[in-house]
Each structure stands twice: as structure tokens, then as C-alpha cells.
N, C-alpha and C positions, 0 to 999 in steps of 0.2 A: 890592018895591023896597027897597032898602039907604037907609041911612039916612049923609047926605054928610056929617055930624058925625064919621062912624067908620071908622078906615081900616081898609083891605081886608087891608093887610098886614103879614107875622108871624104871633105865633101868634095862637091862636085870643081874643075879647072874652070870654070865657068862663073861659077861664083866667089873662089876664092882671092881669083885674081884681080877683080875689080875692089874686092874690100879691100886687100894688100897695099895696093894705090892710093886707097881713100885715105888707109891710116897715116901709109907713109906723108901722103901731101898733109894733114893733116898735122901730124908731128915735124915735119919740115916745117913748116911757119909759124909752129909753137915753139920750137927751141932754132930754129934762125940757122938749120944743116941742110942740105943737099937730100932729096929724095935718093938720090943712087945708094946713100952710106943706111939707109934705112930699109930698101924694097930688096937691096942686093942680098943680104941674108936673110929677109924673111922668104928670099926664092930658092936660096940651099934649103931653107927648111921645110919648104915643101916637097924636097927629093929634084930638084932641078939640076943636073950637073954643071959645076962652077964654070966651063966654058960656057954654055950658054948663059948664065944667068950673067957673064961678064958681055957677053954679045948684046944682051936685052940691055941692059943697063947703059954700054957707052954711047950710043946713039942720042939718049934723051939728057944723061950728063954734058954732052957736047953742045947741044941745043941750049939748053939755059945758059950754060956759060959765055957765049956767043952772043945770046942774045941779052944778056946783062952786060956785057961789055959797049955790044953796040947802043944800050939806052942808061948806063952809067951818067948821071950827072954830079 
């Protein structure tokens, strides 16, 4: 059974999601923003429902913050 969070179509979840990442980190350390403000809508725009895509998202937003704080100098 598929899973109704994921759309069917395009390319493959397998591939899209790993380049989504690339870009977002990628554009994060070019303009000096947070991956979450960049991966979290390009995952509505893959048909992701916005709870999840907020679920995906806060765990790794949590993490860098945390750990920017704890290696702030």
C-alpha cells in the first residue's frame, strides 16, 4: 500500500530527496539561512503534507541550533 503523504508523480522519492538536501545545504551556506526555511517548502512541493514536512524538518532544525550554540565562540 503507498503511502497518501507521497505523490506518485515525477521522478523517482529516491532521488528527489537526496538532491532537495543538496540544494537546500548548498543554498544555506550561500546566502547564510537555515536549511529547514529552504527544504520545508521545497517538501510541500513535492505533495508532502505540511504535517509531515513540519515533523521532517524539526528534528534537524533542533540539532544545528543546539549545536551552534554549544560551539559558539
Amino acid at each position: 500500500m503507498q503511502d497518501p503523504c507521497l505523490s506518485s508523480n515525477g521522478p523517482s522519492n529516491k532521488l528527489i530527496f537526496p538532491m532537495m538536501a543538496l540544494l537546500a545545504g548548498i543554498l544555506g551556506g550561500v546566502f547564510g539561512i537555515g536549511g529547514g526555511m529552504l527544504i520545508s517548502p521545497l517538501l510541500l512541493h513535492v505533495g508532502i503534507a505540511p504535517e509531515v514536512s513540519s515533523i521532517i524538518i524539526i528534528p534537524s532544525v533542533s540539532y544545528i541550533s543546539a549545536h551552534k550554540i554549544n560551539h559558539d565562540d
